[in-house]
Structures are given as C-alpha cells and as structure tokens.
C-alpha positions as a Markdown table, in Angstrom:
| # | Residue | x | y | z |
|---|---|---|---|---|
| 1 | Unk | 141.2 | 89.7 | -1.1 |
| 2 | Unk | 143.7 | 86.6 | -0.5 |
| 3 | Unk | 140.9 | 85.2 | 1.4 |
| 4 | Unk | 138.7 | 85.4 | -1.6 |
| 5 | Unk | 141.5 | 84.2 | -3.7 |
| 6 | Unk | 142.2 | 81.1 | -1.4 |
| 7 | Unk | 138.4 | 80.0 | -0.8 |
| 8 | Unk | 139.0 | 80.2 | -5.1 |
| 9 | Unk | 142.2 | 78.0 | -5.5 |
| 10 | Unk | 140.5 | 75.4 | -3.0 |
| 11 | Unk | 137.5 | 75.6 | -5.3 |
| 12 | Unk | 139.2 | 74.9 | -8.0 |
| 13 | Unk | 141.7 | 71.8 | -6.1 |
| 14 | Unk | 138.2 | 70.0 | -5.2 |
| 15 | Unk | 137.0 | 70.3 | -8.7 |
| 16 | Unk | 140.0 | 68.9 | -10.2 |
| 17 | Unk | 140.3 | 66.4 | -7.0 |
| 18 | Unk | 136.7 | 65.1 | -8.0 |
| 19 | Unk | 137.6 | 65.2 | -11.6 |
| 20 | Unk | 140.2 | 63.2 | -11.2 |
| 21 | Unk | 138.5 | 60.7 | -8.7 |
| 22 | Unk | 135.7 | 60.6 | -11.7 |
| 23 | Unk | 138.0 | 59.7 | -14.1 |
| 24 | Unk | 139.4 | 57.1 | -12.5 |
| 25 | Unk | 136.1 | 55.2 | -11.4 |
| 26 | Unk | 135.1 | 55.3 | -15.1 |
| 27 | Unk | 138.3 | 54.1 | -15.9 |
| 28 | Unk | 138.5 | 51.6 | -14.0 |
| 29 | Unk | 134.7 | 50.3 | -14.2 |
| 30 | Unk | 135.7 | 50.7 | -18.2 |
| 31 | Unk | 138.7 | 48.4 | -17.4 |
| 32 | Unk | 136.5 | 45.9 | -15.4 |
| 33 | Unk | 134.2 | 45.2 | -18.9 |
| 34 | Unk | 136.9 | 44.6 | -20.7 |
| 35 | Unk | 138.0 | 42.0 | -18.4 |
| 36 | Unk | 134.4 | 40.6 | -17.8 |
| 37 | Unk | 134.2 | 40.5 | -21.6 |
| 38 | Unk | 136.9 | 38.5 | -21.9 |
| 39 | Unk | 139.9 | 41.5 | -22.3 |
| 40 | Unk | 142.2 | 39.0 | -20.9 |
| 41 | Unk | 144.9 | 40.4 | -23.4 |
| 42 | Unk | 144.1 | 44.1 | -21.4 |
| 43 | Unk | 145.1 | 42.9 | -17.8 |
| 44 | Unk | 147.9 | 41.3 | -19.4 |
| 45 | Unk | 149.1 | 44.7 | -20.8 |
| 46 | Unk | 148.1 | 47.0 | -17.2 |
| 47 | Unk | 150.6 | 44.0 | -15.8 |
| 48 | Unk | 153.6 | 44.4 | -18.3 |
| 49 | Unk | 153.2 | 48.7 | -18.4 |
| 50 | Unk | 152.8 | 48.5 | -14.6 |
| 51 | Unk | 154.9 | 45.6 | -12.8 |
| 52 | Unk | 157.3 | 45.5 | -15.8 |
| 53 | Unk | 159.2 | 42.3 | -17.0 |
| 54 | Unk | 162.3 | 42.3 | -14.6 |
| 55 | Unk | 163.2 | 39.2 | -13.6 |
| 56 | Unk | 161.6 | 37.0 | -16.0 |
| 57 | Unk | 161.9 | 35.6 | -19.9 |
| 58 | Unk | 159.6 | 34.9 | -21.8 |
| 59 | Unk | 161.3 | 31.8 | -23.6 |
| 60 | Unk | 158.8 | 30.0 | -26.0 |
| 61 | Unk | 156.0 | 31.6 | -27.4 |
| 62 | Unk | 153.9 | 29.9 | -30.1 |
| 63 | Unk | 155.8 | 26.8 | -29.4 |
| 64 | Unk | 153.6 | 23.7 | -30.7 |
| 65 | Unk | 152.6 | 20.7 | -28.6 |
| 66 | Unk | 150.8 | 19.3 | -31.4 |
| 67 | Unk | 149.7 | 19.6 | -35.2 |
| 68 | Unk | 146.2 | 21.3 | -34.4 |
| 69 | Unk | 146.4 | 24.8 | -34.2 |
| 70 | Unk | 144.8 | 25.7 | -30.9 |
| 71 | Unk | 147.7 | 23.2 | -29.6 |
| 72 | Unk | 150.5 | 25.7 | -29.1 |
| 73 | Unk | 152.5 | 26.8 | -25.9 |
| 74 | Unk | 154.2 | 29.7 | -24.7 |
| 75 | Unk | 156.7 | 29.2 | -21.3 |
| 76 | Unk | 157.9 | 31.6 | -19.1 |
| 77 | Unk | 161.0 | 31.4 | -16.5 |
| 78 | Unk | 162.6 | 33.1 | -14.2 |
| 79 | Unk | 165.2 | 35.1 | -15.0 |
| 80 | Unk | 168.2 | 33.9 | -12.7 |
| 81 | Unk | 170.7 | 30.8 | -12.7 |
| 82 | Unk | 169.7 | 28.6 | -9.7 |
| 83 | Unk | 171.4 | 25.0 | -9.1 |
| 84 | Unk | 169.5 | 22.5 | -10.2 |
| 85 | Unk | 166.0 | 22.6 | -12.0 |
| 86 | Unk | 163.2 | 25.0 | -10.9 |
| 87 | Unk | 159.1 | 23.2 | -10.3 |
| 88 | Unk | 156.8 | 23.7 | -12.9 |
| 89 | Unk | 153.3 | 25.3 | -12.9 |
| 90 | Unk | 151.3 | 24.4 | -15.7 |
| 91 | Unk | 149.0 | 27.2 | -16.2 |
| 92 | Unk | 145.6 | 26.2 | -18.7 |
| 93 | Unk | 143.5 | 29.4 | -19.1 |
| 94 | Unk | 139.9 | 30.3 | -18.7 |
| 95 | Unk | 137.0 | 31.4 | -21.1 |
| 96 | Unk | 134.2 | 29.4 | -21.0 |
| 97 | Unk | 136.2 | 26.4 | -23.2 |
| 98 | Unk | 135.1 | 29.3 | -26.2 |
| 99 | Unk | 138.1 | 31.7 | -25.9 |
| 100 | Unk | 140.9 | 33.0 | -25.1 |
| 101 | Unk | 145.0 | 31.8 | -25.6 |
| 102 | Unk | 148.0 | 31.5 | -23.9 |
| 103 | Unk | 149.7 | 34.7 | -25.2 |
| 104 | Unk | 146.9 | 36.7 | -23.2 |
| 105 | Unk | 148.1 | 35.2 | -19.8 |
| 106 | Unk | 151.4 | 36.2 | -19.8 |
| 107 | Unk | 151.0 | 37.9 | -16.5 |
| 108 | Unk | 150.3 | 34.8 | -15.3 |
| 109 | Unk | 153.9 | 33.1 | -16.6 |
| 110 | Unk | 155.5 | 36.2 | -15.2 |
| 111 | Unk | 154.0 | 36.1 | -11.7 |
| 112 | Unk | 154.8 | 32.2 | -11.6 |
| 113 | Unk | 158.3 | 33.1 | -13.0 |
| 114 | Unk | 159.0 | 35.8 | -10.4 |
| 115 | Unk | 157.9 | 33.4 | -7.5 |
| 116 | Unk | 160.9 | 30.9 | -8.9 |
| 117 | Unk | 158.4 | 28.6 | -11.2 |
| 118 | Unk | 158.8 | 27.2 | -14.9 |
| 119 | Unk | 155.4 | 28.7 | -16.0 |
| 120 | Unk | 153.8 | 26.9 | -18.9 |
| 121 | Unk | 150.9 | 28.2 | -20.5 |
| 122 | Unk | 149.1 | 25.9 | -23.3 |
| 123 | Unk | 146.5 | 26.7 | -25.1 |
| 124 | Unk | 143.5 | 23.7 | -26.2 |
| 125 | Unk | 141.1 | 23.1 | -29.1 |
| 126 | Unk | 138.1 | 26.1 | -28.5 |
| 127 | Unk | 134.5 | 25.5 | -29.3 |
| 128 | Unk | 132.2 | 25.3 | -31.2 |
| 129 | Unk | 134.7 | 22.2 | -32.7 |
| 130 | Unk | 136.5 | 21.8 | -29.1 |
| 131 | Unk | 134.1 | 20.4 | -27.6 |
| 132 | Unk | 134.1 | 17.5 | -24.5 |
| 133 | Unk | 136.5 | 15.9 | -24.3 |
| 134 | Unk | 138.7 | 17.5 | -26.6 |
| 135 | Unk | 140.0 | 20.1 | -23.9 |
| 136 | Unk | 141.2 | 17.4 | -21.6 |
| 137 | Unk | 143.2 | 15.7 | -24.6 |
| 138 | Unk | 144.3 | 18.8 | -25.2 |
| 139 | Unk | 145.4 | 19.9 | -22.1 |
| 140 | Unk | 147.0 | 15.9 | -20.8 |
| 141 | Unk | 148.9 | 16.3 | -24.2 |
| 142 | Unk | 150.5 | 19.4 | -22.9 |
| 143 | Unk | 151.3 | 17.8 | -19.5 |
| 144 | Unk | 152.9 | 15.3 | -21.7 |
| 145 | Unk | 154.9 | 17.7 | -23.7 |
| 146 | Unk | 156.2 | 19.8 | -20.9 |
| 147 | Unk | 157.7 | 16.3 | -18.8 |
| 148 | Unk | 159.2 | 15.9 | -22.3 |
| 149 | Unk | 160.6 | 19.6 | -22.4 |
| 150 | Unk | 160.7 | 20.7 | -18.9 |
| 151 | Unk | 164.8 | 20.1 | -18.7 |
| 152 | Unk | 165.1 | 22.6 | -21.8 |
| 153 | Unk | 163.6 | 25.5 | -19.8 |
| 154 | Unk | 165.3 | 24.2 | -16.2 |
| 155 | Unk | 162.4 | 22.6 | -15.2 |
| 156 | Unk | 162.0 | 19.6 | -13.5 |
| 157 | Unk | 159.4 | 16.9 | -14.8 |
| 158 | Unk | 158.6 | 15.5 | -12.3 |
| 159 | Unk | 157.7 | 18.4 | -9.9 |
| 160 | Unk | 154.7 | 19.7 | -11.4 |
| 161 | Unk | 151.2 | 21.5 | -10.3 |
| 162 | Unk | 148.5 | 22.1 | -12.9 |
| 163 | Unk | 146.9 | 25.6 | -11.9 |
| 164 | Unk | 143.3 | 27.0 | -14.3 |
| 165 | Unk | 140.8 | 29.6 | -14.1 |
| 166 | Unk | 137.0 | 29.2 | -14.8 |
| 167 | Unk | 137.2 | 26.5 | -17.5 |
| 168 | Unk | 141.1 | 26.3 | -17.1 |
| 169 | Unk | 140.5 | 24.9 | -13.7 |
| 170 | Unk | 137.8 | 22.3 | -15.1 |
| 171 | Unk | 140.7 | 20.9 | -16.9 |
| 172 | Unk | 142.9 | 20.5 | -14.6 |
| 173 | Unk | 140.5 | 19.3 | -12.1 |
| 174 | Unk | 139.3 | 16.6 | -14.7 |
| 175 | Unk | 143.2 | 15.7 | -15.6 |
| 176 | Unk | 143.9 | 15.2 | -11.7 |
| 177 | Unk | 140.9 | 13.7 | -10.9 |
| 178 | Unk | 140.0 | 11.3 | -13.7 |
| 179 | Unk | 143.1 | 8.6 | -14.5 |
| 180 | Unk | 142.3 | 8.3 | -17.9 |
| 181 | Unk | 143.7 | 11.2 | -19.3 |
| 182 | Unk | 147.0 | 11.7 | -18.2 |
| 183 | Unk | 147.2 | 7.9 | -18.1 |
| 184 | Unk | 146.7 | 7.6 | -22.2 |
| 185 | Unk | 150.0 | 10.2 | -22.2 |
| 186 | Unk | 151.9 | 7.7 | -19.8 |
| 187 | Unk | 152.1 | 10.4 | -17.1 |
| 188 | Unk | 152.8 | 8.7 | -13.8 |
| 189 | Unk | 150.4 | 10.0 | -11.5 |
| 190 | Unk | 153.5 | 11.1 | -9.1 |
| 191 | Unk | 154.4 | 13.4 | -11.5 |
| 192 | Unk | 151.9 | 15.8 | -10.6 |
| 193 | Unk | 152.1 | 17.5 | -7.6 |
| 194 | Unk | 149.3 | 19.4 | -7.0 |
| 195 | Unk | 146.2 | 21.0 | -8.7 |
| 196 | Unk | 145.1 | 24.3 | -8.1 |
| 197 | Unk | 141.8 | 25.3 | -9.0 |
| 198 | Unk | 140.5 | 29.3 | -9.2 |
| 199 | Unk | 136.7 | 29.8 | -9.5 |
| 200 | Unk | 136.3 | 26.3 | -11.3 |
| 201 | Unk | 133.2 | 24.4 | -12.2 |
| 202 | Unk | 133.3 | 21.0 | -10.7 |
| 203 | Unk | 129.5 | 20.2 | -10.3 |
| 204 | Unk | 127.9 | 22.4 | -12.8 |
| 205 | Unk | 124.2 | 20.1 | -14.2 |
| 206 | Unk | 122.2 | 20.7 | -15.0 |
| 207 | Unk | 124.0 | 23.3 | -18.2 |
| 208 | Unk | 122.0 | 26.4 | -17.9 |
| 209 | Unk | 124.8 | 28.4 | -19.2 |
| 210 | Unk | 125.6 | 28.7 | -23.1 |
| 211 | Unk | 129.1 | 28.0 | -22.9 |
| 212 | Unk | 128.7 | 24.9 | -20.9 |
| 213 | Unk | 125.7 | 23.5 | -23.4 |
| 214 | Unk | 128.1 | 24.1 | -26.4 |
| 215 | Unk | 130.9 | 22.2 | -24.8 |
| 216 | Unk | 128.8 | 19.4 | -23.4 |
| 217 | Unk | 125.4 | 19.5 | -24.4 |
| 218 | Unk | 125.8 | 16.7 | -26.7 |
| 219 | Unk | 127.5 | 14.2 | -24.1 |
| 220 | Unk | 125.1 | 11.5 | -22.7 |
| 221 | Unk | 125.0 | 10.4 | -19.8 |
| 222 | Unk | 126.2 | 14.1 | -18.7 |
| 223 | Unk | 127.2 | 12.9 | -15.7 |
| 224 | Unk | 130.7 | 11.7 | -17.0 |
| 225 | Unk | 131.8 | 15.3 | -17.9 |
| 226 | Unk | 131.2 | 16.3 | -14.0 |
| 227 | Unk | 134.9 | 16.3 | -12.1 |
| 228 | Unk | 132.7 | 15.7 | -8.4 |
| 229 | Unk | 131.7 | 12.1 | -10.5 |
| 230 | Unk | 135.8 | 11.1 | -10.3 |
| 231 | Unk | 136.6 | 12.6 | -6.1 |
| 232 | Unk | 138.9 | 9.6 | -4.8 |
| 233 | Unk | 140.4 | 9.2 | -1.7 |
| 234 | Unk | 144.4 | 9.6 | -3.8 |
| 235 | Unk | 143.9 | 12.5 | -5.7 |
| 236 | Unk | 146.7 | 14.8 | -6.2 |
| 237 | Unk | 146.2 | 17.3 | -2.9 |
| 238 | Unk | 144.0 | 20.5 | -4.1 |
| 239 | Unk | 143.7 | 24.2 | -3.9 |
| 240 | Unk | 140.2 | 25.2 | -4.5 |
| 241 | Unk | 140.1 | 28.9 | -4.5 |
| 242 | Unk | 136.9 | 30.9 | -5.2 |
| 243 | Unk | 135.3 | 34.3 | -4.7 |
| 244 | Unk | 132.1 | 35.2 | -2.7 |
| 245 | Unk | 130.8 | 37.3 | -5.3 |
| 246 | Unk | 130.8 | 35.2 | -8.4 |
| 247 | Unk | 128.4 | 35.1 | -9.7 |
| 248 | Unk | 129.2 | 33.3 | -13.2 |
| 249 | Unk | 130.5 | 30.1 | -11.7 |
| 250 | Unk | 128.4 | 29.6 | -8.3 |
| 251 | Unk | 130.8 | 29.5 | -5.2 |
| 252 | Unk | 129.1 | 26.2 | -4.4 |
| 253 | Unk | 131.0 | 24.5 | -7.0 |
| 254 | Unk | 133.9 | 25.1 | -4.6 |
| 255 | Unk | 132.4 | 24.1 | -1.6 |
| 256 | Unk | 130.8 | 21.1 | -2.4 |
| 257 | Unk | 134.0 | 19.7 | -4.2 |
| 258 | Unk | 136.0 | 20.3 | -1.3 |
| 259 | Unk | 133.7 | 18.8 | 1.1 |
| 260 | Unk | 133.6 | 15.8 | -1.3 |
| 261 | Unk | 137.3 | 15.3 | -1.2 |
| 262 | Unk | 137.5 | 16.0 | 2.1 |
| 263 | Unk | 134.9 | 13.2 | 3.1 |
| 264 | Unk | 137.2 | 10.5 | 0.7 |
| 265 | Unk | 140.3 | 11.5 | 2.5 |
| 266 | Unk | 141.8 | 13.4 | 0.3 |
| 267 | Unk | 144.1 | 16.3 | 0.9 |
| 268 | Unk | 142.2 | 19.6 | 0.2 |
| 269 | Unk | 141.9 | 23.2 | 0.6 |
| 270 | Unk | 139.5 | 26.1 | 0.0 |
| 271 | Unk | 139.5 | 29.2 | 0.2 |
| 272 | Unk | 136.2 | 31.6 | -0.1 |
| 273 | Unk | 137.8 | 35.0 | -0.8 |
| 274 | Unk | 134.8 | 37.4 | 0.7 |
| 275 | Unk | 133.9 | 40.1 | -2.1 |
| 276 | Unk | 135.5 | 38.6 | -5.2 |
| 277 | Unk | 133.9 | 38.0 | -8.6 |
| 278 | Unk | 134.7 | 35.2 | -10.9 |
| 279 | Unk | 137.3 | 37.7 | -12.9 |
| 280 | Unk | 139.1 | 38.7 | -9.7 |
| 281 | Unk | 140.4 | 35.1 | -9.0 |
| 282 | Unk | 142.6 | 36.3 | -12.2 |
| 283 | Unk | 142.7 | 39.7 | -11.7 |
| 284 | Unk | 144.5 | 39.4 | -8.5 |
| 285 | Unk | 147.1 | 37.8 | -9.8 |
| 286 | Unk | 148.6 | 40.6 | -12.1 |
| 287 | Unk | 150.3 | 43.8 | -10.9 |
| 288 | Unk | 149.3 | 46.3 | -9.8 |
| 289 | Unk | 146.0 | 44.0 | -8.5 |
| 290 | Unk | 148.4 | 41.7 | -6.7 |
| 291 | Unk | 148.6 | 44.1 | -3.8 |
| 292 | Unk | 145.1 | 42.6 | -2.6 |
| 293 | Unk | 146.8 | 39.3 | -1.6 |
| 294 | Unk | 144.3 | 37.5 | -1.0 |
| 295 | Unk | 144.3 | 35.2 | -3.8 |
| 296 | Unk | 148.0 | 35.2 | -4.6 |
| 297 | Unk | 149.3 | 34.1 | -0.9 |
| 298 | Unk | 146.9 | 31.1 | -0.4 |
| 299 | Unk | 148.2 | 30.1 | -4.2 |
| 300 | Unk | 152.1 | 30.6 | -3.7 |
| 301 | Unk | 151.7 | 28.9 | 0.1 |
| 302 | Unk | 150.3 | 26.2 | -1.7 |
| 303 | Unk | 152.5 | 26.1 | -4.5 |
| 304 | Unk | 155.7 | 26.2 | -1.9 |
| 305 | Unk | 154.0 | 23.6 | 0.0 |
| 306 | Unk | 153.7 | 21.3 | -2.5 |
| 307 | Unk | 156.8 | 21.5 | -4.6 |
| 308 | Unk | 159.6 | 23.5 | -2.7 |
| 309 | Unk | 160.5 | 25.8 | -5.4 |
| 310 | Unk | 164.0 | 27.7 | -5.6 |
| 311 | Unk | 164.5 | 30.9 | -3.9 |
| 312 | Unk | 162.1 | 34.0 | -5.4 |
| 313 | Unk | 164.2 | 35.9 | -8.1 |
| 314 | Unk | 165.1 | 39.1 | -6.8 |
| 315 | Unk | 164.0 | 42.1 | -8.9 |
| 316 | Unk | 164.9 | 45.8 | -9.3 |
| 317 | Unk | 162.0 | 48.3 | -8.0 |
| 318 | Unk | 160.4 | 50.3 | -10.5 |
C-alpha cells in the first residue's frame, strides 16, 4: 500500500515539476516578445522587482535638454558620497530611431549607477519627423547639456563615454566618429572618453529594413548617413559589442567596423558574444539576466579602462 501511495506522490511531484517547468518556458518565451516588440518598459520592471534599487537614485527624470519634446533626460547616480566627481556614461537608447524613451532604460542608469557611473539617459526626436540627422543633433545636444550639468549630479565633464543599443549605438558611433556634431555644441573632442557600441549598425546600405528607409531614405548621397564613411585613425577608442545570433542588425556590421578602425590605427575592440540576439545585448544588462556576464564584463572592463571610475557602491543583498 505505501508503495502504491509513494509511486502516487511521485506521480503527482513530476506532474507539478513539469507544470511548473511549462509555465516557466511560456513565461519566459512570453517575456522574450515583449522585449522583441519593443517592451523595453517590461525588462525595465523584471530589473526594479528583481535586483531592486539599493544603491542607486534616480535624480532627474523628465529633465529637459531642450524645447522639443522628445528632448528630455532622466540621470541616475550612485547612491554613495565618494571624494571627488564620479565618470559619466551617457546612455542613448535603441528602437529603430521610431521608439522608445529614456524612462524605459532605467535598468540601464541603475546598472551604470551601481558600477560607480553618472548614468545619463536622453531621449532624441523619433520618426516619422526625426528623421536623419535629427537624432545626432539630438543626441550632441545632450552631450552638450550633461558637460554643462554633470558637476550637479557629481559628475565630471570631462570624463565621459557615450554607450547605445541598436540605433542608440548609431548615434553615438556617428557623434564619435563624425567631428561635426559634437563640434557645432563646442565639445572638445577630449572630452569624450570612449564609445561603446551594442549590436549597432555601422554599414547598413543598402536600407532594406523599414525603420532604416523612414530615417534615411530621403538622404542623398546615402552614403553620408553610414558611420564606416567617417573611421579615422583618432577616434575616441571603441567597444563594439555584438551577438552571433542577431539577426535584426547583421553581426557584420560589427566586424567590418572594427576591422576598419583597426586598419586606421585606431584603438578598438569587439566582442562577438556566441548565441546572443540583437535584444540580448540589452537584456544582459538588467538583473536577474546579468548573471550571463558576457556582455556586462567586456562593457564595465572597458568602461574602467577608459575612465577609472570610483570604487563600485556596495549594496545590501536581497
């Protein structure tokens, strides 16, 4: 009888095991639309419920770098008195230059925060009106406003990376590439550190995507909008980080952009991350994703490398 009353319990464990398993792929695969489909906003969430906001303060948010809407600016900091004034990362975001904001990535401020950084996260004119080149003025005009600002949040000006995603890391790539744009903000080019660039388009013609042909269909010769067009020999030193897998902005871009700065002497690195999508360059930078560290060791080596930052602000376990 106990027998027949164990073989039942263990029965009934397995079920429930499986069930649970079950519910947790669906979740998850469930989870991974949202974020395809651009639920930024949802990872941000998972980050804040799971990894919490110890140790960080979220300090601005809908601050205003300009009159136009789309030109506001949220800034996170680490939350901890250091001597003297913390490095900033300048974080643009991702969406195909169509979407998203800089109150979705504030998993990004507070993983940038915890690792002892000013995090600034702007936001820049969206299409169908923001179209080329309005995300770089955009974006320079925020690189502007935070060496204006940076003492108010204990940053220091002139110890700054600019770090995007997908289209976030075309801007930044463009703005430490191209002169021009900083330059018409009077940003000396010391002033910028480093650029780190996650799953960016760099050489992307011809546009066979619709978020690129809304952006910069209209430009002629479309040669101009391409960041591999403006590789120099003293360009800010670059992290280009990329995933295997991605299949919405082609691994080449990465490659080729690194061999191109490479061959002008430039100071580059790249990093293929074997099995990663285009969302998991982002992904893996939010808790409880961050335990793959694949993406966020390469990024805060670089970081450290490049700007000595204050000592990581210790935080209570959860």
């Amino acid at each position: 009888m106990s027998e027949i009353v164990g073989r039942r319990t263990m029965s009934k464990l397995g079920w429930l095991m499986l069930t649970t398993v079950l519910v947790f792929v669906g979740l998850f695969a469930a989870y991974r639309y949202a974020l395809a489909t651009n639920g930024v906003a949802l990872l941000d969430r998972v980050d804040r419920l799971i990894g919490g906001t110890a140790g960080t303060r979220l300090v601005l948010q809908d601050g205003r770098f300009g009159p136009l809407p789309a030109q506001r600016v949220d800034v996170v900091v680490p939350d901890g008195v250091v001597a003297g004034l913390r490095p900033v990362v300048i974080f643009i975001h991702g969406g195909g230059w169509r979407s998203g904001s800089p109150a979705d990535y504030h998993f990004m401020g507070r993983t940038l925060a915890r690792a002892g950084y000013v995090a600034v996260l702007p936001g820049y004119r969206l299409t169908p009106k923001g179209v080329f080149p309005h995300m770089l003025e955009d974006s320079a005009k925020a690189v502007a406003w935070t060496r204006k600002n940076a003492a108010r949040f204990g940053g220091d000006a002139d110890r700054i990376v600019l770090m995007g995603q997908s289209a976030g890391a075309y801007n930044v790539a463009m703005l430490g590439l191209e002169r021009q744009w900083l330059g018409r903000e009077g940003i000396p080019e010391t002033a910028i550190k480093g650029v780190v660039g996650l799953s960016g388009p760099y050489d992307f013609l011809p546009f066979d995507s619709e978020s690129a042909m809304l952006a910069f269909g209209h430009v002629k010769p479309a040669e101009i909008t391409q960041p591999i067009r403006y590789v120099r020999s003293d360009a800010p030193p670059m992290l280009l980080l990329t995933g295997d897998a991605d299949t919405t902005v082609k691994p080449r871009n990465t490659r080729i952009m690194a061999a191109a700065l490479t061959k002008a002497g430039s100071l580059v690195q790249s990093v293929i991350v074997p099995g990663a999508s285009h969302e998991d360059t982002v992904m893996k930078l939010a808790v409880p994703f961050s335990r793959d560290r694949r993406v966020i060791d390469p990024v805060l080596a670089f970081l450290a490398t490049r700007t000595r930052p204050s000592a990581p602000v210790q935080t209570a376990r959860r």
